[in-house]
MMTF fields as JSON, N, C-alpha, C and O atoms, coordinates in Angstrom:
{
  "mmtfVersion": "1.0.0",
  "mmtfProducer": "UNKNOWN",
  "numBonds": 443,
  "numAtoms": 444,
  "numGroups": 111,
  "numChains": 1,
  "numModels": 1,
  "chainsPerModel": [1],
  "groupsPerChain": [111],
  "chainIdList": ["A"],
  "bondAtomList": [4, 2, 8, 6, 12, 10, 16, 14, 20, 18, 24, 22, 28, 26, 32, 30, 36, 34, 40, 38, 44, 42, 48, 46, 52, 50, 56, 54, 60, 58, 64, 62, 68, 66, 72, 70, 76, 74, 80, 78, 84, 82, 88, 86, 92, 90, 96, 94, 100, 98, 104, 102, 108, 106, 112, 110, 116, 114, 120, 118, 124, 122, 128, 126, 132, 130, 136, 134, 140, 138, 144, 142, 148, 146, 152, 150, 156, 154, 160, 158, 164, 162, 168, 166, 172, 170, 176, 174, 180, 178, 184, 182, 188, 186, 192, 190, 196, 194, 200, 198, 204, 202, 208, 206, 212, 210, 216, 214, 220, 218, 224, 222, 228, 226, 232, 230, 236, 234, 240, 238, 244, 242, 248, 246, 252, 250, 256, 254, 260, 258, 264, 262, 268, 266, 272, 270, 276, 274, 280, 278, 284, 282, 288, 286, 292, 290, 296, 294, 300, 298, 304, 302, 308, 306, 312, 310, 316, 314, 320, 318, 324, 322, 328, 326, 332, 330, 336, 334, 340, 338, 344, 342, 348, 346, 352, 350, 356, 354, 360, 358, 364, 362, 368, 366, 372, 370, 376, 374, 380, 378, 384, 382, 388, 386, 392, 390, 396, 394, 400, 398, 404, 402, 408, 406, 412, 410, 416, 414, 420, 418, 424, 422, 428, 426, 432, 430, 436, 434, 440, 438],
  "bondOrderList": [1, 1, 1, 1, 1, 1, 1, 1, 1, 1, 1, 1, 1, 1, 1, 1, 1, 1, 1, 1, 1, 1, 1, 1, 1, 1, 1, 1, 1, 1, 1, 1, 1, 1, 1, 1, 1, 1, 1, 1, 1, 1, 1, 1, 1, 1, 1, 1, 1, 1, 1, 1, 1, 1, 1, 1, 1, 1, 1, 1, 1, 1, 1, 1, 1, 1, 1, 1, 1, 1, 1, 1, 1, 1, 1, 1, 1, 1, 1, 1, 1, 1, 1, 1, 1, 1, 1, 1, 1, 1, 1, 1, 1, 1, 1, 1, 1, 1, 1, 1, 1, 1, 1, 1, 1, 1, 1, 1, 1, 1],
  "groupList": [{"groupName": "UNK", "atomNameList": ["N", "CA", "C", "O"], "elementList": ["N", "C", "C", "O"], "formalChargeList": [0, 0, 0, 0], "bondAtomList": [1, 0, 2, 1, 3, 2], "bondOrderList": [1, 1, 2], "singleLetterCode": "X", "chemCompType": "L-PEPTIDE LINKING"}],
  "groupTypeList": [0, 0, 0, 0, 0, 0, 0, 0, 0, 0, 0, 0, 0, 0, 0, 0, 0, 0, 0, 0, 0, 0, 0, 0, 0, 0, 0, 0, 0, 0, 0, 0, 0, 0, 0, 0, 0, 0, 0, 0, 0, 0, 0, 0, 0, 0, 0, 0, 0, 0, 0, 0, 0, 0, 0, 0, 0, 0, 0, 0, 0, 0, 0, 0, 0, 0, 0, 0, 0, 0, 0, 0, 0, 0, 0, 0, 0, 0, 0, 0, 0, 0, 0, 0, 0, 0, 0, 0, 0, 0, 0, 0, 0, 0, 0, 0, 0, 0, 0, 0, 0, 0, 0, 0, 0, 0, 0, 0, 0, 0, 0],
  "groupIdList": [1, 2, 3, 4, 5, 6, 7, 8, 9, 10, 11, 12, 13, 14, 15, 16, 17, 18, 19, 20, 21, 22, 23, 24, 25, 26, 27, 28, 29, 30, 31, 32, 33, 34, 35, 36, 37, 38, 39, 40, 41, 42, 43, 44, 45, 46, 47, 48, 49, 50, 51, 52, 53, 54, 55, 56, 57, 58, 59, 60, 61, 62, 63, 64, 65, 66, 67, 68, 69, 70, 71, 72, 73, 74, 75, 76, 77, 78, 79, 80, 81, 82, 83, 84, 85, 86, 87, 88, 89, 90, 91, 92, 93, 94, 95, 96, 97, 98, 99, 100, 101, 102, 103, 104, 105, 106, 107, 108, 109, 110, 111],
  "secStructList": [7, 2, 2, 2, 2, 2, 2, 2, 2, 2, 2, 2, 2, 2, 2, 2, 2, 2, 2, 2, 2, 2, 2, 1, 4, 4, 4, 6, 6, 7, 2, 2, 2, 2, 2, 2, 2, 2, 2, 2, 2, 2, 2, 2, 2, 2, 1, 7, 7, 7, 7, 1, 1, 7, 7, 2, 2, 2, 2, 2, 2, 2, 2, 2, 2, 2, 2, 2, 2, 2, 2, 2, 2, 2, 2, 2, 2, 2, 2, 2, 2, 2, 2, 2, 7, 7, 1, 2, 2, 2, 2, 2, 2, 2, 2, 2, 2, 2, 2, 2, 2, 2, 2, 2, 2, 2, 2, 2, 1, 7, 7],
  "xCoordList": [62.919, 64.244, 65.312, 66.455, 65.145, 66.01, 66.689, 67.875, 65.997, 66.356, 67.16, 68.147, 67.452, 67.453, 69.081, 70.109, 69.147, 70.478, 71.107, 72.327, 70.465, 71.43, 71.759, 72.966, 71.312, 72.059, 73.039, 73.965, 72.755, 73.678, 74.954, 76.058, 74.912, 75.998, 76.45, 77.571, 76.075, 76.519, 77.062, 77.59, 77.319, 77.504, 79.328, 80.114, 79.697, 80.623, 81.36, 82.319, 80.829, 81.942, 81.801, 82.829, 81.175, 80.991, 81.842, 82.533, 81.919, 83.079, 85.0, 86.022, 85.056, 85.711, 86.403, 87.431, 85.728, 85.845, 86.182, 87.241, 85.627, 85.689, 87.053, 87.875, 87.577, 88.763, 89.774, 90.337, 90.051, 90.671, 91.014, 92.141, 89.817, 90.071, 90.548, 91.497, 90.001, 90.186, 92.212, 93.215, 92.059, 94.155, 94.856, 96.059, 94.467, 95.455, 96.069, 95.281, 97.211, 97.994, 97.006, 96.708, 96.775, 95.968, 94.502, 93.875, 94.16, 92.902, 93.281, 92.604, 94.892, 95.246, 94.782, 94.082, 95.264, 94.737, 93.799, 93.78, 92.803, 91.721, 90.149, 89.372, 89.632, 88.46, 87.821, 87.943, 87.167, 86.352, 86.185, 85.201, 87.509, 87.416, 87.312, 86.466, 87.928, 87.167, 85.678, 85.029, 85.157, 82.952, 83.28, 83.543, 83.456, 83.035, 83.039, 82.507, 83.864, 84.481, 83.154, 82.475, 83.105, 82.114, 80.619, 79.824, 80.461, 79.039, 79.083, 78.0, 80.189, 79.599, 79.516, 78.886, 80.52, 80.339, 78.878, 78.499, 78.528, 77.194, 76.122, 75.391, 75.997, 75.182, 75.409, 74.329, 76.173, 76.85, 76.569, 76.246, 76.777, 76.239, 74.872, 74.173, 74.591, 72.465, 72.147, 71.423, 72.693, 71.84, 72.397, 71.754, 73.792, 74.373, 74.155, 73.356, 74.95, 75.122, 73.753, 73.242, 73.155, 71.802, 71.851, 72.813, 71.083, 71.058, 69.593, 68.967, 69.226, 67.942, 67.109, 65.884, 67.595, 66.427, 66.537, 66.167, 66.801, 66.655, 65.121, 64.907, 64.398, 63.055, 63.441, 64.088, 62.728, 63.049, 62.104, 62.517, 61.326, 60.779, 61.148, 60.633, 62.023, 62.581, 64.085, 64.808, 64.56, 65.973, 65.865, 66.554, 65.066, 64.76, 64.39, 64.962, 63.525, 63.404, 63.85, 63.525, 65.142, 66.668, 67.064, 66.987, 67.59, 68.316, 67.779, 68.528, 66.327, 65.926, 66.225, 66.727, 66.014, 66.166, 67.863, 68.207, 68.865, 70.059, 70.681, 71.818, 70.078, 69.992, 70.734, 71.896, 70.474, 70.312, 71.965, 72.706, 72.437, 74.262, 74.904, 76.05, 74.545, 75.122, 75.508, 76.601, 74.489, 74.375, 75.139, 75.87, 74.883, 75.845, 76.89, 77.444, 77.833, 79.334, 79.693, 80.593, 78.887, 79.531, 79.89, 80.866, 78.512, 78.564, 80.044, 80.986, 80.235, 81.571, 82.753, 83.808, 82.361, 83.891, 84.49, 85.604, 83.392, 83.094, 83.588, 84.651, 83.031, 83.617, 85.089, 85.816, 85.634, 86.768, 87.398, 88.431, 87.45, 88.26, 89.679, 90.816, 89.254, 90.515, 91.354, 92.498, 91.322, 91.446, 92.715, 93.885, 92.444, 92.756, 94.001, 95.094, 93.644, 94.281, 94.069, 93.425, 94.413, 94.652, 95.017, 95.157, 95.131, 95.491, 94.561, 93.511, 94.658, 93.871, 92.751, 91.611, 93.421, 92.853, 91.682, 90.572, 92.032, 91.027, 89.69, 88.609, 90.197, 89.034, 88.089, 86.888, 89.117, 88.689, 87.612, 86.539, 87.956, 87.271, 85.817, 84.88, 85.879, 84.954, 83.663, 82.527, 84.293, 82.94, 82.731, 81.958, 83.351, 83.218, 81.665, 80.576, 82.334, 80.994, 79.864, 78.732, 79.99, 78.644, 77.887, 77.018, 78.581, 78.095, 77.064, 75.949, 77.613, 77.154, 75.845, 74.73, 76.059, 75.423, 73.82, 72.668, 74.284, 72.887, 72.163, 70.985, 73.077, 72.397, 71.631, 70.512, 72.156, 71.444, 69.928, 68.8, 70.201, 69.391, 68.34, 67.26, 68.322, 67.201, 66.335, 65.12, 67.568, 66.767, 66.159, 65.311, 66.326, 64.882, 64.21, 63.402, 64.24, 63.102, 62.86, 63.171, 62.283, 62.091, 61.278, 60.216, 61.541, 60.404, 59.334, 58.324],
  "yCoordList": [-181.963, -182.358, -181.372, -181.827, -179.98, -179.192, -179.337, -179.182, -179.549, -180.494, -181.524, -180.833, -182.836, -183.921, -183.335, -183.933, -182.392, -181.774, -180.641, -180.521, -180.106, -179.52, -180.928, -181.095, -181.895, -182.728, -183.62, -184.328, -183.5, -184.198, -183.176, -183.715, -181.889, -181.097, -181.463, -181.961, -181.432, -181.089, -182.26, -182.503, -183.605, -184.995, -185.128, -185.998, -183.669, -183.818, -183.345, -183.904, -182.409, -182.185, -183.401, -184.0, -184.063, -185.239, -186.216, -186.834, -186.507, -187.756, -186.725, -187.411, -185.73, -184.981, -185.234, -185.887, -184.662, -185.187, -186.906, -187.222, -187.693, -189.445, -189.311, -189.523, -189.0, -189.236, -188.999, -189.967, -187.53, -186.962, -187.865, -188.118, -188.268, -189.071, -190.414, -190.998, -190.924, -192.423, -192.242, -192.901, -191.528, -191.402, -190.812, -190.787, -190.211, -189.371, -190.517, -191.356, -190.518, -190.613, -191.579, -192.763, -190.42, -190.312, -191.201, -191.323, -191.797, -192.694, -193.732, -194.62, -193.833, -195.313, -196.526, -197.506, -196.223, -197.395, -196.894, -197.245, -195.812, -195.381, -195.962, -195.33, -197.274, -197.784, -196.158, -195.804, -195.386, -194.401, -193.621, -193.488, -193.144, -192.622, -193.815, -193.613, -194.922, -196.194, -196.089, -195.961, -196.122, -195.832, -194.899, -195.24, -193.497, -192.197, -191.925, -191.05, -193.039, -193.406, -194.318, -194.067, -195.047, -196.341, -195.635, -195.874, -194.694, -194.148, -193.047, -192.602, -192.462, -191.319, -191.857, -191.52, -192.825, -193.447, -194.945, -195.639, -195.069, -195.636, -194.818, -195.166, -193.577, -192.707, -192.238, -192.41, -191.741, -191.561, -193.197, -193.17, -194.095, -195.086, -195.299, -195.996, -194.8, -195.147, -194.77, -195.304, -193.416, -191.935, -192.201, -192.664, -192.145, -192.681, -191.355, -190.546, -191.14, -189.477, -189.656, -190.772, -188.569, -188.216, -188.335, -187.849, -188.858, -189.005, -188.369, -187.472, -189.103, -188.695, -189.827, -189.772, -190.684, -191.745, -191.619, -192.716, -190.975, -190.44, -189.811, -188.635, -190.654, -190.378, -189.902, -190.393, -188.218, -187.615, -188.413, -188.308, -188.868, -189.102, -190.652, -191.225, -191.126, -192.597, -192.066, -192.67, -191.164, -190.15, -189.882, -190.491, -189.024, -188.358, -189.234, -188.898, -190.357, -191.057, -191.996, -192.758, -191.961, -193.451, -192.309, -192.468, -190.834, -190.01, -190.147, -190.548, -189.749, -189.6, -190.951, -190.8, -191.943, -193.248, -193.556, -194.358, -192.877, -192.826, -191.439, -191.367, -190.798, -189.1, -189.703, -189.299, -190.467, -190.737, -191.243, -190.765, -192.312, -192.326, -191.707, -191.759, -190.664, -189.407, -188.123, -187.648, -187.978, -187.22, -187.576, -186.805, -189.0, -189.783, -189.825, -189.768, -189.931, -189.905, -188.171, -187.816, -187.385, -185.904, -185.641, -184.986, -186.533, -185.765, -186.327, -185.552, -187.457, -188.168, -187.6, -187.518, -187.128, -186.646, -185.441, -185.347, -184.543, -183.454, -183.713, -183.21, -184.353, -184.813, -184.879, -184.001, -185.905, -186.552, -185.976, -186.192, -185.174, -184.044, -183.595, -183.999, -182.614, -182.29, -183.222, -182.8, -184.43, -185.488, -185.818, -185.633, -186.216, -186.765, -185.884, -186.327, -184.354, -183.723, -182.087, -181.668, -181.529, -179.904, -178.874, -177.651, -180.027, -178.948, -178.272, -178.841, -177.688, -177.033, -177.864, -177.604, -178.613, -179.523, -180.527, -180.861, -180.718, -181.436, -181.055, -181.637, -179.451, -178.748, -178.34, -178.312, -177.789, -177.319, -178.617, -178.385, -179.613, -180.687, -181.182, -181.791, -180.79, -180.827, -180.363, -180.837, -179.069, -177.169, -177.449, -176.7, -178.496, -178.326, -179.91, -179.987, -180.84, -182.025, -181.222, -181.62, -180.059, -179.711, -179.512, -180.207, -178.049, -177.475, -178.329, -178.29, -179.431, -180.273, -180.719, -180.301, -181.573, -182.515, -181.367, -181.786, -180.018, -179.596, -179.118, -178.823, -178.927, -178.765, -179.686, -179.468, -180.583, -182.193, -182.226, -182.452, -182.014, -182.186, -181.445, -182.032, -179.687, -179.076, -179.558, -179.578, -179.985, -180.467, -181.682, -181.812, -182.773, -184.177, -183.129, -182.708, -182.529, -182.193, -180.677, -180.046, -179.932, -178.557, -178.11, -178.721, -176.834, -176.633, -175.414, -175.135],
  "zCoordList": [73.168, 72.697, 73.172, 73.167, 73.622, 73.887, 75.472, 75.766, 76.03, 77.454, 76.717, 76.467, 76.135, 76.119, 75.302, 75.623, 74.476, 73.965, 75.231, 75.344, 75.845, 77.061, 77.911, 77.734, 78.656, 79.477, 78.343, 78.74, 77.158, 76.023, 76.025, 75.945, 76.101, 76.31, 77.624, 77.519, 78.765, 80.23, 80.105, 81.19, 78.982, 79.466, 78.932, 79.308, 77.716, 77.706, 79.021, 79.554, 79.356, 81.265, 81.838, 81.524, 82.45, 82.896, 82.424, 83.234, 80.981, 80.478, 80.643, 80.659, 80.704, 80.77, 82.101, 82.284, 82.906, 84.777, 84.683, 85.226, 84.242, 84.356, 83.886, 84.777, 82.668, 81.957, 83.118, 83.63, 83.607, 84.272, 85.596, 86.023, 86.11, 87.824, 87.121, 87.645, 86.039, 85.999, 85.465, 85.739, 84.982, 84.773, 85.671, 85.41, 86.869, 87.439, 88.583, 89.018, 88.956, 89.484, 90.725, 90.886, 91.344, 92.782, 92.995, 94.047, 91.604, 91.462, 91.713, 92.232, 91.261, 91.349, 92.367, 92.113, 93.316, 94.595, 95.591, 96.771, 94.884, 95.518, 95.406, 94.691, 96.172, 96.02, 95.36, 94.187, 96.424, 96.182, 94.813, 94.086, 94.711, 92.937, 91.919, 91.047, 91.837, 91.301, 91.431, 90.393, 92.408, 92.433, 91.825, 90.672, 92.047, 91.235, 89.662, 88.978, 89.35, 87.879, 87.213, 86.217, 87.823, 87.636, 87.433, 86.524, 88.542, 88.372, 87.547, 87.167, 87.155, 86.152, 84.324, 83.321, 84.676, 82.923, 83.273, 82.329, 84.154, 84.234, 83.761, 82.833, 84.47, 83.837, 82.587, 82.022, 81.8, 80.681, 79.439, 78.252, 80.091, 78.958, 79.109, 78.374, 79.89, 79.864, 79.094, 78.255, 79.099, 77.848, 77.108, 76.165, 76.939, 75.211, 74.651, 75.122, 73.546, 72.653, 72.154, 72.062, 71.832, 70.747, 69.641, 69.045, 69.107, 67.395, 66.909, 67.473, 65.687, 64.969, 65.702, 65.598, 66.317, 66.377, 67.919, 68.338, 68.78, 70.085, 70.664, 70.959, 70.711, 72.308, 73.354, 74.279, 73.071, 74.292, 75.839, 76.995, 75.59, 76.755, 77.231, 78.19, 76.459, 77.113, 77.197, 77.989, 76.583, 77.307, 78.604, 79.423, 78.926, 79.804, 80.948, 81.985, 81.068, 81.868, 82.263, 83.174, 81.122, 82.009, 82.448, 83.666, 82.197, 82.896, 84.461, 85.353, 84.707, 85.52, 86.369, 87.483, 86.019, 86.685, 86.893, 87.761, 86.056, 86.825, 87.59, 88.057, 87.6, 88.579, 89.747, 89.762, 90.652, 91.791, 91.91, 92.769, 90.889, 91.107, 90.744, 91.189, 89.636, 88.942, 90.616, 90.925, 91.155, 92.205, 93.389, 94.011, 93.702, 94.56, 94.432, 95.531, 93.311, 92.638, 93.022, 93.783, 92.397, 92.636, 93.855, 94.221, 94.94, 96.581, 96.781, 96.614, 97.081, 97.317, 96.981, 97.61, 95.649, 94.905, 95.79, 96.305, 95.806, 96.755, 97.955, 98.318, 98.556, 100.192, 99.873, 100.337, 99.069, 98.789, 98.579, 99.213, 97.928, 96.799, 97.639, 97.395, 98.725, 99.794, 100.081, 99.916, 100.479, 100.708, 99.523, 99.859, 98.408, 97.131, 96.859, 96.506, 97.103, 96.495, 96.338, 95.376, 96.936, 96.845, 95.679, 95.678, 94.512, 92.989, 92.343, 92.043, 92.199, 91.361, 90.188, 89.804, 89.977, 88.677, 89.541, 89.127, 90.261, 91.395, 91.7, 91.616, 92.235, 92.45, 91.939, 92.21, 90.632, 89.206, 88.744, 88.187, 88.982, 88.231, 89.146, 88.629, 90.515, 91.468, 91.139, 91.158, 90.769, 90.444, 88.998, 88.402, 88.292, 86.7, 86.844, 86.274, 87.83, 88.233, 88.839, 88.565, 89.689, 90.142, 88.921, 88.394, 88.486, 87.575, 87.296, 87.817, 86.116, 84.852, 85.656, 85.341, 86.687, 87.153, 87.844, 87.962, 88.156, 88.333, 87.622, 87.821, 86.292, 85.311, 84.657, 84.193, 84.625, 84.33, 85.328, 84.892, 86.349, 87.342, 87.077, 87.15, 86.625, 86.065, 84.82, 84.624, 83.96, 82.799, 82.837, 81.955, 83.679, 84.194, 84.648, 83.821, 85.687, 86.565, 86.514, 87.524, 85.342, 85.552, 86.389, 86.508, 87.28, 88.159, 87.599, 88.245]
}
């Protein structure tokens, strides 16, 4: 369960980052941040917040089974990012998606 509450933490940066691209200015008539939006609250409604009646091992294994657009959305954003926008808040919001998302990434798959 302690895995299953760290990617439950790392998921508030993640809705944090979604909020941010899906209102700014610069998302507006951007297909691409539209996907990046789409796939991080995709992953984000799979897992859904933790409760008492939360299975870590059916948590853990929709996480794992949405890893793959969670990861895909960051690379893009990443690529994109310069592109979009040079502020600070951009960037800031770039290194705040790695972060989360490799942290997420340790906790499916510990080595």
């Amino acid at each position: 369960m302690n895995r299953v509450r760290e990617i439950d933490a790392q998921l508030t940066h993640v809705w944090m980052v979604r909020t941010f691209l899906k209102h700014c200015d610069e998302a507006e008539d951007d297909e691409d941040m539209h996907e990046i939006v789409r796939d991080l609250y995709d992953f984000i409604l799979a897992v859904g917040p933790i409760d008492e009646s939360t299975d870590p091992s059916t948590y853990l294994k929709m996480a794992k089974k949405k890893l793959r657009r969670l990861n895909g959305a960051t690379q893009l954003y990443e690529q994109i990012q310069p592109e979009v926008s040079a502020h600070t808040n951009f960037i800031m919001a770039a290194r705040s998606l790695r972060l989360a998302v490799d942290t997420i990434s340790r906790c499916i798959s510990p080595q």
